[in-house]
ZADO-1210 file (C-alpha; in nm, 4 decimals, padded with zeros to 6 digits):
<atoms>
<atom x="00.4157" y="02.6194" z="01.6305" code="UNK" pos="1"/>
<atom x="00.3251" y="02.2405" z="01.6654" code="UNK" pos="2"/>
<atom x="00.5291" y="01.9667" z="01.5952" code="UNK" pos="3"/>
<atom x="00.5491" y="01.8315" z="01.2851" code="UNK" pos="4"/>
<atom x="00.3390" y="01.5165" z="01.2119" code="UNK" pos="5"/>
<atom x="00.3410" y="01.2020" z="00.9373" code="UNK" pos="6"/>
<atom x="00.1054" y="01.0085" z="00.8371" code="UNK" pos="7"/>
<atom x="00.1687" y="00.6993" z="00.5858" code="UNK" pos="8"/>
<atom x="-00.0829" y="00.5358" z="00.3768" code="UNK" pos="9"/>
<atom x="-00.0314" y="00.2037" z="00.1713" code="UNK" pos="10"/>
<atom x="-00.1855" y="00.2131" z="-00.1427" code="UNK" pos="11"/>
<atom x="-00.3157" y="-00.0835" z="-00.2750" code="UNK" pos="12"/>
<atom x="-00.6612" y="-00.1818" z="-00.1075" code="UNK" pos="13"/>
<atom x="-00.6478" y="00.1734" z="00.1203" code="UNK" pos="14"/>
<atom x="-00.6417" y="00.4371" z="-00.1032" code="UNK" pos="15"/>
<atom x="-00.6800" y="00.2644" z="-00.4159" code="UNK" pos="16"/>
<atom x="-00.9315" y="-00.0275" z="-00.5014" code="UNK" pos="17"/>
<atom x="-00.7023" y="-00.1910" z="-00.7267" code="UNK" pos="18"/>
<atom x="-00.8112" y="-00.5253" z="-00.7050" code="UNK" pos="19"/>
<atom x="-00.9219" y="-00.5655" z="-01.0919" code="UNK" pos="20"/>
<atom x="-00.5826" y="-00.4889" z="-01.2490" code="UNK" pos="21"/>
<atom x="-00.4138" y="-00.7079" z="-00.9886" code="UNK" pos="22"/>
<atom x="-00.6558" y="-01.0382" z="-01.0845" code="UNK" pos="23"/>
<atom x="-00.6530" y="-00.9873" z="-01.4275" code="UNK" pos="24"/>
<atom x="-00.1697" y="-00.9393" z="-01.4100" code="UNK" pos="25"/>
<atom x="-00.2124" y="-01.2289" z="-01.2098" code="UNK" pos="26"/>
<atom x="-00.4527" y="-01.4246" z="-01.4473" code="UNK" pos="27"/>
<atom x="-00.2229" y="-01.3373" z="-01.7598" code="UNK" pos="28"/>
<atom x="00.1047" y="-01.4082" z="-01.5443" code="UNK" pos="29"/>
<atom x="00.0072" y="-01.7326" z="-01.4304" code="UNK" pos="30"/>
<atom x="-00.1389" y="-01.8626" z="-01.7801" code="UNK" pos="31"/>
<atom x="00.2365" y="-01.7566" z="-01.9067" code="UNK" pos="32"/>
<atom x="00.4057" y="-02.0001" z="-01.6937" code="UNK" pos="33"/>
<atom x="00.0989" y="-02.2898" z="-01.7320" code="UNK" pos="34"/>
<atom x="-00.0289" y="-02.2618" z="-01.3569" code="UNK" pos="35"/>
<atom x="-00.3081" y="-02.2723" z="-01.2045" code="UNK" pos="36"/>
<atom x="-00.4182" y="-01.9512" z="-01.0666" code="UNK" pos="37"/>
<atom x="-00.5475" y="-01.9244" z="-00.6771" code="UNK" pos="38"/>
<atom x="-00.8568" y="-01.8478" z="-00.5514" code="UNK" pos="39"/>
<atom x="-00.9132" y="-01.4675" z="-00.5619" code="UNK" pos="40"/>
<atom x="-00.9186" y="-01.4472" z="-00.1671" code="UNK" pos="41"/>
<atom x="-00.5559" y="-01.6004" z="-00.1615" code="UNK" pos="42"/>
<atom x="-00.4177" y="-01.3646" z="-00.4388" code="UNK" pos="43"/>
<atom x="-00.5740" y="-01.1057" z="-00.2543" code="UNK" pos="44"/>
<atom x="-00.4478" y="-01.2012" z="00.0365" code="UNK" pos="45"/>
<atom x="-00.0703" y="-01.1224" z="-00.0839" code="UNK" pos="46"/>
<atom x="-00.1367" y="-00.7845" z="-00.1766" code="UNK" pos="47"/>
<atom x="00.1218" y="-00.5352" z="00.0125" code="UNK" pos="48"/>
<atom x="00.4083" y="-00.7999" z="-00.0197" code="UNK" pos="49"/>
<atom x="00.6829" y="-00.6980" z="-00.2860" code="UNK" pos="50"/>
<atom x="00.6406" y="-00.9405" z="-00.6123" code="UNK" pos="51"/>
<atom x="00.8886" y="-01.1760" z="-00.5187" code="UNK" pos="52"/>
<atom x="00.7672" y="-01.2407" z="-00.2103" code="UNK" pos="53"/>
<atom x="00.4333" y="-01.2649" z="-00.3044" code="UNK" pos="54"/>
<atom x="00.5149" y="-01.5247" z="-00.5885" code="UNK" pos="55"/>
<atom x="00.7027" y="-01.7231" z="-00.2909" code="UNK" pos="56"/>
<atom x="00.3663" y="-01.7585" z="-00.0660" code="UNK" pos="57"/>
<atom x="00.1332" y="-01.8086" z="-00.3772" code="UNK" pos="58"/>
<atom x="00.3693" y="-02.0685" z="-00.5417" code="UNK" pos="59"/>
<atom x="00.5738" y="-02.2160" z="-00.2770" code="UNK" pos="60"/>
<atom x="00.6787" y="-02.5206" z="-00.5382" code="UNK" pos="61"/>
<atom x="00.8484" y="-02.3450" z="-00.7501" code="UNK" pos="62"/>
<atom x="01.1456" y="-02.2147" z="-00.7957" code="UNK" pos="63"/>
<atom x="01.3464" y="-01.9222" z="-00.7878" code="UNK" pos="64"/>
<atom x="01.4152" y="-01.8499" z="-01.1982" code="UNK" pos="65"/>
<atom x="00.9911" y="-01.9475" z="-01.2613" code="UNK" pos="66"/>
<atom x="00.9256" y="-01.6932" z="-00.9616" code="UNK" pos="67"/>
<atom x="01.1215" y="-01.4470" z="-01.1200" code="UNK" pos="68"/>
<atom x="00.9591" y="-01.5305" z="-01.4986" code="UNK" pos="69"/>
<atom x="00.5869" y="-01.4473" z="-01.3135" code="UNK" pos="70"/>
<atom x="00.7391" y="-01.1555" z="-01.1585" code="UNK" pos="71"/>
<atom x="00.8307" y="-01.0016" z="-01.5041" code="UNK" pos="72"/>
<atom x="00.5336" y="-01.1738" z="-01.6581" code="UNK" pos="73"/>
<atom x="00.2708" y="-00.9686" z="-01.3881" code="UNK" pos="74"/>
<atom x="00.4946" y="-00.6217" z="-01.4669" code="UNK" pos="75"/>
<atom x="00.4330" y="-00.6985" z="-01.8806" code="UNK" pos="76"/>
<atom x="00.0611" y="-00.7701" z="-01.8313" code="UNK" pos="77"/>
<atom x="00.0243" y="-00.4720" z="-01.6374" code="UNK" pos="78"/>
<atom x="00.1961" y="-00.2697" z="-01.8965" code="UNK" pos="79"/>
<atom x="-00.0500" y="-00.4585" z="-02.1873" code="UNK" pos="80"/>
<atom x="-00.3626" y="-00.3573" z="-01.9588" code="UNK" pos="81"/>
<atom x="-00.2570" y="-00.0367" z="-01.9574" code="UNK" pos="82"/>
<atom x="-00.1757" y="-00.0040" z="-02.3331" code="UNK" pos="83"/>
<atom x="-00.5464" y="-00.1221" z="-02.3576" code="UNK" pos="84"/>
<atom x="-00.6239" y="00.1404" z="-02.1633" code="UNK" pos="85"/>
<atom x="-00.8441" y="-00.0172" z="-01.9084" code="UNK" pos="86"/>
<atom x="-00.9094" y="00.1521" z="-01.6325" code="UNK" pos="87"/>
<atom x="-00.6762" y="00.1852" z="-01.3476" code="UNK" pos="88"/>
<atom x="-00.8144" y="00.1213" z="-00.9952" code="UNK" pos="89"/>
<atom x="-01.0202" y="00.4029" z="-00.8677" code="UNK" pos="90"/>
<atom x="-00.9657" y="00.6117" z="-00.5182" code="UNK" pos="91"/>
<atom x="-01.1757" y="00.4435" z="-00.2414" code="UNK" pos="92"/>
<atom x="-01.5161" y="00.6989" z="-00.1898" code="UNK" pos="93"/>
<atom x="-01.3810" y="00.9992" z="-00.0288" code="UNK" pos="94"/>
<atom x="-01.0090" y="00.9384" z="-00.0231" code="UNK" pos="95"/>
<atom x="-00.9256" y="01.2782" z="-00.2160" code="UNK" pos="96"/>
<atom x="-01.1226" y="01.4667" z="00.0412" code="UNK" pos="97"/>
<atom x="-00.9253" y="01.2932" z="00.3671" code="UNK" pos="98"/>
<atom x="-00.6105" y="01.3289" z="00.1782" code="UNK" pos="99"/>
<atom x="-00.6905" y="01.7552" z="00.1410" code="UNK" pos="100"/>
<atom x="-00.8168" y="01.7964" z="00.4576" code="UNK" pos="101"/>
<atom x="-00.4673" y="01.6107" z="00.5937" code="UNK" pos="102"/>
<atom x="-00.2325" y="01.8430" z="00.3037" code="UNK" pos="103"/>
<atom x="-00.3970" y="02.1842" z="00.4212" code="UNK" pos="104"/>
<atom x="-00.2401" y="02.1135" z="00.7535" code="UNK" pos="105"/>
<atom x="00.0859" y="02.3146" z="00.8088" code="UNK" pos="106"/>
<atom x="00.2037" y="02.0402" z="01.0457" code="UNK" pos="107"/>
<atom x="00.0612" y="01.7390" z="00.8714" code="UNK" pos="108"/>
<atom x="00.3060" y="01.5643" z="00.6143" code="UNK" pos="109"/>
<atom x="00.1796" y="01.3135" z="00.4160" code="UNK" pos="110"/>
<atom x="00.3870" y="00.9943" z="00.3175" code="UNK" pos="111"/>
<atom x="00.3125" y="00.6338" z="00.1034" code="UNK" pos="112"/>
<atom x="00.4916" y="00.3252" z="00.1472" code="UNK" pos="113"/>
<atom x="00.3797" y="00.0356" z="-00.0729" code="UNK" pos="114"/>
<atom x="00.4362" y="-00.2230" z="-00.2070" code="UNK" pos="115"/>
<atom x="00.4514" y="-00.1471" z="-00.5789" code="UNK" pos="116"/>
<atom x="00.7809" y="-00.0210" z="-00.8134" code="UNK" pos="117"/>
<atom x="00.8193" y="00.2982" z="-00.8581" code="UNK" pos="118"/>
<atom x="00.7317" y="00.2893" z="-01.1561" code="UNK" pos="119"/>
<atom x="00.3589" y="00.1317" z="-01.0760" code="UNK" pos="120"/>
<atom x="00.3594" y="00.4113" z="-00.7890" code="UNK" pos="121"/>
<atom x="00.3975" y="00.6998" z="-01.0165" code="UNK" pos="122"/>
<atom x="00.1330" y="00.5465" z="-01.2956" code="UNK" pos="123"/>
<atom x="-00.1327" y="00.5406" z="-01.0240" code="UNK" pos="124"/>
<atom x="-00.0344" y="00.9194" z="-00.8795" code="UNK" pos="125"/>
<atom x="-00.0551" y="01.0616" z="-01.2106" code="UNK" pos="126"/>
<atom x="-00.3264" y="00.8572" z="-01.2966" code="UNK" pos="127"/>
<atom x="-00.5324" y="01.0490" z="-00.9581" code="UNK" pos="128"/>
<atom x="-00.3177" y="01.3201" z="-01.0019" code="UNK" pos="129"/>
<atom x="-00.1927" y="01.2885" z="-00.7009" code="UNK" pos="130"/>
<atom x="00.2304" y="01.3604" z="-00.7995" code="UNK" pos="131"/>
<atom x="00.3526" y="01.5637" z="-00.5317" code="UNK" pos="132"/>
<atom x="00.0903" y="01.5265" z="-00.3066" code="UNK" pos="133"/>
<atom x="00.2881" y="01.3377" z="-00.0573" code="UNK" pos="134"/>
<atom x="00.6410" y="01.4306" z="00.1064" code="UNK" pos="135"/>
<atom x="00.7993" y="01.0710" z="00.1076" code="UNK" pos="136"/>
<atom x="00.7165" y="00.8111" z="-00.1510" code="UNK" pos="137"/>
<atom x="00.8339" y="00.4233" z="-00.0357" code="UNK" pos="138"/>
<atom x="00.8129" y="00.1363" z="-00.2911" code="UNK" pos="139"/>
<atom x="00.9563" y="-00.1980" z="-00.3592" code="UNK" pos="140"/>
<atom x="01.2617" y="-00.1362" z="-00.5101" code="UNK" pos="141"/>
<atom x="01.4587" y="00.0095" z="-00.2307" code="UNK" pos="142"/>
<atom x="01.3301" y="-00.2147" z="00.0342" code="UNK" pos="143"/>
<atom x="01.2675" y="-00.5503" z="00.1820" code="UNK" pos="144"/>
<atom x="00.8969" y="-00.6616" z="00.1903" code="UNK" pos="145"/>
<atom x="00.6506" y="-00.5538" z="00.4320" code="UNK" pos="146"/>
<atom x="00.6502" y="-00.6150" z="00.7245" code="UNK" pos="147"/>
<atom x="01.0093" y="-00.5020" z="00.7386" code="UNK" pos="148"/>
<atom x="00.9828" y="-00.1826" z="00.8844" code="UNK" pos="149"/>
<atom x="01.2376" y="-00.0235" z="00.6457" code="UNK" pos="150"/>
<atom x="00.9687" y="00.1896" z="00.4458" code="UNK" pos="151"/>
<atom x="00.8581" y="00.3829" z="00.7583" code="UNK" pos="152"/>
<atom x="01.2385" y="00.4039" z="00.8971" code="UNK" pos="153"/>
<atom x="01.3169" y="00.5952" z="00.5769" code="UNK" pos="154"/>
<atom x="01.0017" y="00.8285" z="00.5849" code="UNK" pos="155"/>
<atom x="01.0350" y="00.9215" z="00.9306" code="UNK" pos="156"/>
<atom x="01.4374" y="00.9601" z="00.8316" code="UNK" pos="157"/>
<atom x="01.3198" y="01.1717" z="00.5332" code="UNK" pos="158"/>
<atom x="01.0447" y="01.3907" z="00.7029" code="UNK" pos="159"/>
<atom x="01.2315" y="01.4368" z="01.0550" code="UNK" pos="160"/>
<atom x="00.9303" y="01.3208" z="01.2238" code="UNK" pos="161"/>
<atom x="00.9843" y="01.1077" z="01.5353" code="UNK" pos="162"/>
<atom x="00.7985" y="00.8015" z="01.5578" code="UNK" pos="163"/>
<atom x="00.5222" y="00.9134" z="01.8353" code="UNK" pos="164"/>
<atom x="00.4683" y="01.1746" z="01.6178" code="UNK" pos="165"/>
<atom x="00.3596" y="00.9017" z="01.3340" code="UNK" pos="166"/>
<atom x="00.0952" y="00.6765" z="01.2303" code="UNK" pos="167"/>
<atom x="00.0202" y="00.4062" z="00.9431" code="UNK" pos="168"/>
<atom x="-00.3048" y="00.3708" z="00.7541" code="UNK" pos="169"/>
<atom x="-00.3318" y="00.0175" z="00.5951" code="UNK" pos="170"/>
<atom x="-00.5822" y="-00.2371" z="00.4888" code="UNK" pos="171"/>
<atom x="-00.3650" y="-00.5550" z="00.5725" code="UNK" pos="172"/>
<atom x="-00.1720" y="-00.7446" z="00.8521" code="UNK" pos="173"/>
<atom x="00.1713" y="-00.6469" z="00.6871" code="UNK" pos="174"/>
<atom x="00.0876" y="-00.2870" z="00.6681" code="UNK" pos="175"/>
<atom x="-00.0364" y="-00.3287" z="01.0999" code="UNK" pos="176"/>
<atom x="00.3429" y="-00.5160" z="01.1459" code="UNK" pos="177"/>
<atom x="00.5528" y="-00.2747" z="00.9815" code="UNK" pos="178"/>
<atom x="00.4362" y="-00.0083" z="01.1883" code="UNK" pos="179"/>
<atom x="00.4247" y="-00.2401" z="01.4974" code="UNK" pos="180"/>
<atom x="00.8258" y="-00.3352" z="01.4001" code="UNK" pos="181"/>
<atom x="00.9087" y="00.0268" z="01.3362" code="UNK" pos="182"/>
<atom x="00.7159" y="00.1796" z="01.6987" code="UNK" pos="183"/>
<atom x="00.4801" y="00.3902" z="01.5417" code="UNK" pos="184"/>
<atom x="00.0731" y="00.4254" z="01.5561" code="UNK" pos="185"/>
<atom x="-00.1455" y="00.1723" z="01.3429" code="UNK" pos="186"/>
<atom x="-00.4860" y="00.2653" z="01.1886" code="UNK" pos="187"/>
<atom x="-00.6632" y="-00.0230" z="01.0004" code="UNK" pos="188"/>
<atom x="-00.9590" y="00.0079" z="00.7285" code="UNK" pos="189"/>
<atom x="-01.2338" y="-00.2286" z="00.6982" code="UNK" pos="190"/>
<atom x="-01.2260" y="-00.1390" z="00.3013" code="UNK" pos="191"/>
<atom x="-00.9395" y="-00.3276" z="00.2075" code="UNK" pos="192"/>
<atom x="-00.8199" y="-00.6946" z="00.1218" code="UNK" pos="193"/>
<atom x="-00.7248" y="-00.8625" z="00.4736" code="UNK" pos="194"/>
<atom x="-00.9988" y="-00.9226" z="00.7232" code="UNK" pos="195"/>
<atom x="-01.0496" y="-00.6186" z="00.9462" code="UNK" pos="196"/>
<atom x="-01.1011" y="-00.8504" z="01.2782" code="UNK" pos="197"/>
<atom x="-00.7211" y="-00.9708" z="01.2024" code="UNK" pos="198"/>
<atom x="-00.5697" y="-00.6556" z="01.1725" code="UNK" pos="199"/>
<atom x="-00.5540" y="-00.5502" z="01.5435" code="UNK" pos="200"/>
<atom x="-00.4528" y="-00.2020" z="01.4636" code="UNK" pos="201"/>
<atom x="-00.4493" y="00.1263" z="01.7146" code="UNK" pos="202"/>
<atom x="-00.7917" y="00.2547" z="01.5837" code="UNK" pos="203"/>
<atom x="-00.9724" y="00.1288" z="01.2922" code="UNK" pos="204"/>
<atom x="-01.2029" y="00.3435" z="01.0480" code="UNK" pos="205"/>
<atom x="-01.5073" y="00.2211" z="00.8324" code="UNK" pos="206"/>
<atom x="-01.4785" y="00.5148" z="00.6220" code="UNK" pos="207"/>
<atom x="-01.1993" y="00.8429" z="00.5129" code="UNK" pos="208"/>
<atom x="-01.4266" y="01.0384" z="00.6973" code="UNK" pos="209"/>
<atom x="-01.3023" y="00.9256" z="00.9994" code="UNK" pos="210"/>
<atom x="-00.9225" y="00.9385" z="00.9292" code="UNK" pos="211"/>
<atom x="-00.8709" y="01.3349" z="01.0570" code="UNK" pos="212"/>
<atom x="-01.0027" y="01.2559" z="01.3694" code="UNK" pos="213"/>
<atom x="-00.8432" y="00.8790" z="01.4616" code="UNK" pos="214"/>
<atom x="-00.4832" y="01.0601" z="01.3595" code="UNK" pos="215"/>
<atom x="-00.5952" y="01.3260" z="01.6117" code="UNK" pos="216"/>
<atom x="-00.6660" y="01.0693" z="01.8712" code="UNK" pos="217"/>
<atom x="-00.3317" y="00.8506" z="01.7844" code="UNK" pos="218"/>
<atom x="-00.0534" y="01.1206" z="01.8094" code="UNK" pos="219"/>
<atom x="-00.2198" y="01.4607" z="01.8882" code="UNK" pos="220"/>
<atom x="-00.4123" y="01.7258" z="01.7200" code="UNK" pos="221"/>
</atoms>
């Protein structure tokens, strides 16, 4: 029998273009508190970071009680855009299919660790249907901010995989530095919202078809 095997993906930009819904919360958060919103390349920029943190790079000036009004403000206008039911972000083009060919491995597990609530995390795997798809599920509310390597810690804790036995899929530096912090394989995407050429990851993948066979290469078939 082989040994079992993890692999994590972050969500937002890898699995899930969810760039949209994240402009227009942040458009609707910032007009609450009378700022000026940033460029859509620096709000994009933040995406993997837990709220708070990513209020504290995109507003540096204020302070903590406004961060924590825009934090609550981007979690109500997510709510409204979703009681207008607009569209949630759709699966990057062949995501589903790299995620079944991964499941109907006996020794592949399947983990996420992201930077939304739980509450955003189960919205989007219900929205894919997705729910129970992956063995450990890692979000902002029991953990510091990526890069802390505290997400993948607890998956590899929760799966009993050790870390040569793991690898992280992710579209952003913070995603490449968690699993850099917690010793375990890094696969970038050139899909997502950081620069590929800055990610400096293990192996990097221009499309899901790829993904079997750089997890292969990373930490054996």
């Amino acid at each position: 029998m082989r040994d079992l095997r993890l692999v994590i993906f972050d969500v937002d930009g890898t699995l899930v273009d969810s760039q949209a819904e994240i402009m227009a919360a942040m458009t609707l958060a910032f007009q609450a508190e009378g700022l000026v919103l940033p460029d859509r390349k620096t709000v994009l920029s933040i995406v993997g970071l837990s709220l708070a943190e990513a209020f504290r790079v995109l507003c540096p000036d204020t302070d903590e009680v406004q961060r924590a009004r825009l934090v609550e403000a981007y979690k109500a206008s997510f709510m409204q855009l979703r009681s207008d039911n607009q569209e949630m972000g759709p699966l990057f083009p062949g995501a589903r299919d790299a995620l079944d060919v991964l499941r109907a491995q006996d020794h592949t597990l399947l983990a996420v660790a992201t930077g939304k609530s739980r509450r955003g995390l189960d919205k989007v795997l219900e929205r894919h249907g997705l729910t129970g798809v992956f063995h450990s599920e890692q979000v902002a509310d029991h953990h510091p901010s990526k890069p802390n390597p505290s997400m993948i810690l607890t998956a590899l804790n929760e799966t009993g995989v050790p870390p040569q036995k793991a690898v992280m899929l992710g579209d952003t530096t913070y995603d490449m530095d968690m699993a850099r912090a917690a010793g375990i394989k890094k696969i970038g995407v050139t899909w997502g919202y950081h620069a590929a050429d800055a990610l400096l990851p293990d192996a990097m993948i221009e499309d899901f078809a790829a993904l079997a066979g750089a997890v292969d290469q990373l930490i054996g078939p």
